[in-house]
C-alpha positions, 0 to 999 in steps of 0.5 A: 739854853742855860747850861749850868753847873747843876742843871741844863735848861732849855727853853724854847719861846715865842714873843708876847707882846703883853707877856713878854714871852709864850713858852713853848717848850722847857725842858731841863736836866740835872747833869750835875757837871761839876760833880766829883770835878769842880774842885780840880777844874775838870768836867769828869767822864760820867758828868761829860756824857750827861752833858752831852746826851742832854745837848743831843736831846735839847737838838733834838727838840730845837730841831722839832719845833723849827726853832730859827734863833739859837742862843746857848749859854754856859756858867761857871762849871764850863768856863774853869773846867780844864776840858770845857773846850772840848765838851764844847767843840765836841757839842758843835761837831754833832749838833751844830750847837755853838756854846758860848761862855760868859764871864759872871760879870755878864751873866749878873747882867743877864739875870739882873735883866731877867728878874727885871721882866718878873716884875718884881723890881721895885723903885728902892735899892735891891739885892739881887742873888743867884745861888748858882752850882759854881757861882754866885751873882750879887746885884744891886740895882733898882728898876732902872739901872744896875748900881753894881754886880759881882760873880762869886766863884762860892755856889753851892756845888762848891761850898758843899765840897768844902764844908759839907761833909757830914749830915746833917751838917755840924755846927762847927762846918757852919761856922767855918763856912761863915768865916770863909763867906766873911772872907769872901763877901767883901766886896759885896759888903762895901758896895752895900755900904754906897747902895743899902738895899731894902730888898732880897730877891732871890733869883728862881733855883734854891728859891722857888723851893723855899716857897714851894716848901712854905706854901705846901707847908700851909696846905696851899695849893702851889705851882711854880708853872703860874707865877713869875714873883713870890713874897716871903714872910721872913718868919716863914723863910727863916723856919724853912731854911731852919728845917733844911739846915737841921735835916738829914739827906734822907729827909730831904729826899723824901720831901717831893718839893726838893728836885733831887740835883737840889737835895744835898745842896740845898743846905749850903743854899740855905746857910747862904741865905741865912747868911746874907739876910742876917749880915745885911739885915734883910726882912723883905725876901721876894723872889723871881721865878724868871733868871737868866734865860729870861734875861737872854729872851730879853736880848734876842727879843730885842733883835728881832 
């Protein structure tokens, strides 16, 4: 279980010696944990008890199909909310289910691990993001070895917070946003300075609409459920962001491709990766429908 600021994952998994991994089960709900809370580090009442109905649906599942091994993980909502501990203890009482927090350093280890297993890694340098509700992980690494990685607490239930209040968002907000990223990035912009990557690879979230949305936008048939790796033409993926930047809440809700926790948080997504192609001058954009989760199969696997 990947319990995230915006969205619970379940995914229930048997290994696959040539696949890596058969998925039985993947189930997910958009709790959207830090919603009207984050800001004060608190989980509130009605974000609570999604939360919660989602871990007693999820024991429910687990129990159905016999699972044997149990990993439950949470981010950034549940690790700096006032009343995580509680949320979690309350989780362990009714389900059994024990939660683990992990600090973003671990979590950037786990998703490095994750798209590592998508196939997408190649031999040079590259820039791994994960555009997270609370956090974003930074990794830069290649095939065999991660050369660094960082969680920074700027995801986009935040940012939208704090710079998003308008729709569509005012080019002034824009430019307060970037200021504040320059402000905020820079430990990642002197790491690339000792590792330069020549790839962005965006990892599952935010990404897979983009490409949902660049494909359907050629008529192409698409399905994320096939895939595990996407390449980007950078036009395409700059014109994308461009329409979502530009767009109004009502807009995007009425685009099928944007699942709806994502429709107003996807235009801070999307600053954001503008943001980091620009500043980096990025022009190969992959991304990897495998993340987290994945990456913690990859460590239970390795245990059996």
């Amino acid at each position: 279980m990947d319990l995230g600021t915006n969205t619970f994952h379940l995914l229930i998994a048997q290994p696959h010696n040539q696949n890596f991994f058969t998925e039985v089960l993947h189930d997910y709900v958009p709790v959207k944990l830090g919603e009207d809370g984050i800001h004060q580090g608190v989980i509130k009442p009605e974000a609570y008890k999604r939360g919660l109905d989602a871990m007693l649906m999820f024991h429910e599942h687990i129990e159905q199909h016999g699972v044997q091994q149990v990993k439950a993980i949470a981010t950034s909502a549940m690790r700096s909310a006032a009343n995580g501990q509680d949320f979690m203890n309350e989780v362990k009482a009714r389900t059994g289910i024990l939660i683990e927090t992990i600090e973003g350093d671990t979590e950037a280890g786990y998703i490095y691990q994750g798209v590592k297993a998508s196939g997408c890694m190649p031999q040079d340098t590259s820039l791994i993001m994960d555009i997270g509700g609370g956090s974003v992980e930074f990794i830069l690494g290649n095939q065999q070895q991660i050369f660094w990685k960082q969680s920074f607490e700027i995801g986009a239930a935040r940012l939208m917070h704090r710079f998003h209040q308008t729709d569509p968002i005012p080019q002034a907000a824009i430019q307060e946003m970037y200021t504040y990223l320059d402000s905020n990035l820079s430990d990642l912009f002197k790491a690339v300075t000792t590792y330069p990557p020549r790839c962005l690879i965006g990892s599952s979230g935010a990404f897979e609409t983009f490409a949902e949305l660049t494909e359907r936008a050629k008529k192409n048939a698409f399905d994320l459920k096939h895939i595990t790796t996407y390449q980007f033409a950078l036009p395409d993926i700059l014109s994308i962001t461009n329409q979502i930047i530009d767009s109004s809440h009502e807009q995007r809700q009425a685009m099928p491709e944007i699942i709806p926790v994502r429709v107003d948080m996807i235009v801070v997504a999307s600053l954001l990766t503008q943001y980091v192609i620009d500043r980096l001058n990025l022009s190969d954009i992959v991304m990897s429908t495998y993340s987290l989760k994945e990456g913690v199969l990859t460590e239970l696997f390795g245990n059996l």
